[in-house]
C-alpha positions as CSV (number, residue, x, y, z in Angstrom):
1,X,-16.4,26.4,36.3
2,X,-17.7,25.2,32.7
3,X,-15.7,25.9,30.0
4,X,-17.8,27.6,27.4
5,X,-17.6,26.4,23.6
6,X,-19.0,27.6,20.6
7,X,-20.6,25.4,17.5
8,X,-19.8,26.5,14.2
9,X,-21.5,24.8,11.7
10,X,-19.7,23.4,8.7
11,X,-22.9,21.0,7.0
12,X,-26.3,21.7,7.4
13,X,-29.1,19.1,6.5
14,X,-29.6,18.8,3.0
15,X,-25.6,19.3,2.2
16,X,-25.4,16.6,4.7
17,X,-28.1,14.6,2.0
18,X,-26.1,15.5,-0.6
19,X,-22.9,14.1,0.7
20,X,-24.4,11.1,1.6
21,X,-26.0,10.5,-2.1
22,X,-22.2,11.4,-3.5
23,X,-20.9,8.3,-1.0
24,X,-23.2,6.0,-2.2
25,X,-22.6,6.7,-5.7
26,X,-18.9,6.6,-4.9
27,X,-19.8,3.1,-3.6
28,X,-21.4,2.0,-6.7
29,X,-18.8,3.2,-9.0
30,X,-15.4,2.0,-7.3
31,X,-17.1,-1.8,-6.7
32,X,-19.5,-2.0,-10.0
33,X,-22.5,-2.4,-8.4
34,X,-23.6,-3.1,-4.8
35,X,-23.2,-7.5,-5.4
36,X,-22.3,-9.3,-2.6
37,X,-22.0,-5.8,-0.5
38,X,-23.2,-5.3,2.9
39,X,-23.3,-2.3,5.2
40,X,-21.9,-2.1,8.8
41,X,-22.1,1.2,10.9
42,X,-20.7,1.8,14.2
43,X,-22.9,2.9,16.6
44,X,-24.4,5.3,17.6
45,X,-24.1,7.9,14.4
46,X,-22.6,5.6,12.1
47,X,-24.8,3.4,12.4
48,X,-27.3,6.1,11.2
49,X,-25.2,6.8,8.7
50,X,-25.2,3.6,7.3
51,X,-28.7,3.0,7.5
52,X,-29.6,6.0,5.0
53,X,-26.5,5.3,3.1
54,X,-28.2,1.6,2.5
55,X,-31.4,3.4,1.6
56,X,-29.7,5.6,-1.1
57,X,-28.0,2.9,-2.4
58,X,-30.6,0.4,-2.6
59,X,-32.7,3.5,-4.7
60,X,-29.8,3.9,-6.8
61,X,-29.3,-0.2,-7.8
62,X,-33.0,-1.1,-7.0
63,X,-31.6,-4.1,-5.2
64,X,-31.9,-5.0,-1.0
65,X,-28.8,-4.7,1.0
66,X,-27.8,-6.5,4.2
67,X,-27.3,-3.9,7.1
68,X,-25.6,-4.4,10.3
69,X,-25.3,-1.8,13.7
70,X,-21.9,-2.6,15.6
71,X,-20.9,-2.0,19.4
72,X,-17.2,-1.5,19.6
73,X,-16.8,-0.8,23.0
74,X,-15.3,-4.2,24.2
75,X,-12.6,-4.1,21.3
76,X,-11.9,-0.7,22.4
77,X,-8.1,-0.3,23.5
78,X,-8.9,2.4,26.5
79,X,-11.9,0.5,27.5
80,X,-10.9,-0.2,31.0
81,X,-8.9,3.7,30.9
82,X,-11.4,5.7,29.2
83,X,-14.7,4.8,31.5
84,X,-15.1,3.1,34.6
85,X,-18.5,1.0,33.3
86,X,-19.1,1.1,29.7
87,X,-22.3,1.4,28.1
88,X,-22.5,-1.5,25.7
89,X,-25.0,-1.4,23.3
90,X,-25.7,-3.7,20.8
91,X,-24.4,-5.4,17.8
92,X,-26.5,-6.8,15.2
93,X,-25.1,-8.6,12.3
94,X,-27.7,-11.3,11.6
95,X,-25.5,-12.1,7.9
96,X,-22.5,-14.2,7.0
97,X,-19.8,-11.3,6.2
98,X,-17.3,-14.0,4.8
99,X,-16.9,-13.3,0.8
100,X,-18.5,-10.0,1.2
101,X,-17.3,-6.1,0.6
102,X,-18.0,-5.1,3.8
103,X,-18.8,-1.5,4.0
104,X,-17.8,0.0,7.1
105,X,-19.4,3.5,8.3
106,X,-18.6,5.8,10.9
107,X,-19.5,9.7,11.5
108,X,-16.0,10.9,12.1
109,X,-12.5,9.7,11.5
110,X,-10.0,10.8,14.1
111,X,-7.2,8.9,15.7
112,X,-8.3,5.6,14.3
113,X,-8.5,3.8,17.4
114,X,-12.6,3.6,17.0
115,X,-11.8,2.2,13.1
116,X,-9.5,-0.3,14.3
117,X,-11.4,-1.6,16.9
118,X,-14.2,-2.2,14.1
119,X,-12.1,-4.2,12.2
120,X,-11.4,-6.1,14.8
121,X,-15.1,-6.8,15.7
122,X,-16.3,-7.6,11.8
123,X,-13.1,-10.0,11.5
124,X,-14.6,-12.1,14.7
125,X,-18.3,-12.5,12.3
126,X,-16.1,-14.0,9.3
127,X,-13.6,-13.3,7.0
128,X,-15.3,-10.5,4.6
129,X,-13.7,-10.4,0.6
130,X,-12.9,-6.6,1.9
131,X,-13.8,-3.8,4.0
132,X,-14.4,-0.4,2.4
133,X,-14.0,2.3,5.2
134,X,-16.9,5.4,5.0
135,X,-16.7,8.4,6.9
136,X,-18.8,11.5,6.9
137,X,-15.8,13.4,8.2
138,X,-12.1,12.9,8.6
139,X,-10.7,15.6,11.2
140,X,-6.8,14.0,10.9
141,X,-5.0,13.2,13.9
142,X,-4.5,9.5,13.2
143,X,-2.5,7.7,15.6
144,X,-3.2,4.5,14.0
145,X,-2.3,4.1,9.9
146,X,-5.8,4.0,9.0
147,X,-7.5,6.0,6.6
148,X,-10.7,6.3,5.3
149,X,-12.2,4.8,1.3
150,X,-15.2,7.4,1.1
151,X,-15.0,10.9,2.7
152,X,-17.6,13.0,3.0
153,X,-15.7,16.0,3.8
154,X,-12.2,16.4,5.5
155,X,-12.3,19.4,8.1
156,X,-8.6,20.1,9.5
157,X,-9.2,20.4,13.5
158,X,-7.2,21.1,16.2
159,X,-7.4,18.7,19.6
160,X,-9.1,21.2,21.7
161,X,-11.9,21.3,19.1
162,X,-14.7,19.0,18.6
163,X,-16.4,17.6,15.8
164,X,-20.7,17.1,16.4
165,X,-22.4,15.0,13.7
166,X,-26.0,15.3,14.6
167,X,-28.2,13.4,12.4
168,X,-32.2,13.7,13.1
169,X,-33.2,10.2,13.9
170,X,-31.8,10.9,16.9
171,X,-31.0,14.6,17.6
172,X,-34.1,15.8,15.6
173,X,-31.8,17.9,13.3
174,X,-29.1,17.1,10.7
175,X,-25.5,19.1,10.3
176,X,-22.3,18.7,11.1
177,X,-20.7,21.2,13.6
178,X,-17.3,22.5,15.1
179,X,-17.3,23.0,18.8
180,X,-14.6,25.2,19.5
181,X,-14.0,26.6,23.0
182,X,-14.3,30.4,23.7
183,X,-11.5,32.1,24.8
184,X,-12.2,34.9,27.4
């Protein structure tokens, strides 16, 4: 028997825009310009993420910004726990991160592990100047002491909730959404 679950939805497309143009602008400010930046985003929606939050950015300082898509799977902790074969996708960083701010974007921010594993994958392409940590959402719940730079909003959860980032590039609608399970 399925348990049945109910999506409540706490950003819809254009506040998802909006949030998006605030992070970039956030950027900006905090590092004086986008110099020497470059963008990272985890797969799958983060990687999205980053790839409009370059665009925005790149409008905003009328400059071109290096953009890479990470896999974090194999730096995972509960790789070999979590799934019997992993689905590795992958990574493209085709830049030198040493000296760089680093940007590093992820949908949400939960326990930290996915964050941390991140880190760990950016530090084997070079030593970057610093990593600035984006999120679109922080739900709490860290287990690791991570937090995130940029937040696009922070949504208190509990564990047996879920948080859905759909973005259209791949789920042919933006929002952000709450899956909560029904109690009958």
């Amino acid at each position: 028997m399925s348990e049945k679950k109910k999506l409540i939805e706490v950003m819809d497309g254009p506040s998802l825009t909006r949030t998006i143009t605030r992070i970039a602008h956030e950027i900006i400010e905090r590092n004086r310009g986008a110099e020497d930046m470059a963008v990272i985003g985890v797969r799958t929606r983060g990687a999205l993420l980053a790839e409009r939050l370059v665009a925005t950015i790149e409008e905003i300082e009328k400059i071109s910004l290096p953009l890479g898509l990470l896999d974090i799977t194999l730096y995972r902790d509960d790789v070999h726990t979590r799934l019997e074969q992993p689905i590795v996708q992958k990574t493209e960083i085709i830049f030198r991160v040493s000296n760089k701010v680093v940007i590093l974007v992820d949908d949400v921010l939960f326990t930290g592990r996915t964050a941390r594993a991140a880190l760990d994958a950016i530090i084997d392409f070079g030593r970057p100047k610093c990593i600035q940590f984006a999120v679109l959402i922080d739900r709490g719940h860290r287990e690791l002491p991570i937090r995130a730079d940029y937040v696009g909003k922070n949504i208190p959860t509990s564990f047996n909730e879920r948080v859905v980032v759909k973005m259209q590039e791949q789920d042919e609608v933006d929002g952000v959404y709450i899956e909560k399970p029904v109690e009958e």
